[in-house]
N, C-alpha and C positions, 0 to 999 in steps of 0.2 A: 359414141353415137347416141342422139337422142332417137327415142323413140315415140310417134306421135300417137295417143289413141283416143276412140271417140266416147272411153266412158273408164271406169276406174277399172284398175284389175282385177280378176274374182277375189285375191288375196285380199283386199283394204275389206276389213268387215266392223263396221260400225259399231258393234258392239263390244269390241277391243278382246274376243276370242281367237284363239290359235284352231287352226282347221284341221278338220279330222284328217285323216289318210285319204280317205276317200275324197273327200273335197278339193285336198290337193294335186289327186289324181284330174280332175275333173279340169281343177284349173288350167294345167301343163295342155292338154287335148284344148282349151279354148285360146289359150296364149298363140300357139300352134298354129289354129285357124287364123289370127290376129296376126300374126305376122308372119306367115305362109303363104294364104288364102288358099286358093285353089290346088298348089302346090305341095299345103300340107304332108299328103301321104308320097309324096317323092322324098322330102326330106325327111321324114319319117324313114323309109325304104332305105336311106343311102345311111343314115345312123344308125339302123342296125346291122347292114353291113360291115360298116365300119368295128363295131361292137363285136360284131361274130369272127371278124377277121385278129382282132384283139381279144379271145376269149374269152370275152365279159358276158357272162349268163345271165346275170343278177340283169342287166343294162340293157338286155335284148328282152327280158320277158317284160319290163318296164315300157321298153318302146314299142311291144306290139300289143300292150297293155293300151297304151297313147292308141296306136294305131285304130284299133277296136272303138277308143272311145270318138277321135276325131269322126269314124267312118256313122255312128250313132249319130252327130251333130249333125251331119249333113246328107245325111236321110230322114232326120227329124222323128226317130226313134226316141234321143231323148234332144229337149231341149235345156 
């Protein structure tokens, strides 16, 4: 499945550096919105479900990690 978007992924960085942790966290929360949109935090909601139902700890603090950050993007807390 291709994927259309209207600009490069936070990942492609010009400068030909590998991204922090942070940055990459950052990305995952924008990706999200990009191909979510409004939905984002359901599918968010249903992956950690999934996660918790599966005992993945590590996977569920990661997605309400996303969670947190998605919910910053679109209250424009951060941009």
């Amino acid at each position: 499945m291709q994927l259309r978007h209207s600009a490069p992924l936070p990942d492609a960085d010009p400068r030909g550096r590998a991204m922090t942790a942070e940055e990459e966290r950052w990305s995952e929360a924008i990706l999200a919105l990009r191909i979510h949109g409004a939905a984002a935090p359901v599918w968010i909601a249903e992956r950690i479900g999934a996660l918790a139902l599966a005992g993945d700890a590590e996977g569920i603090a990661r997605f309400k990690d996303m969670a947190a950050r998605v919910e910053a993007l679109r209250d424009g807390t951060r941009q």
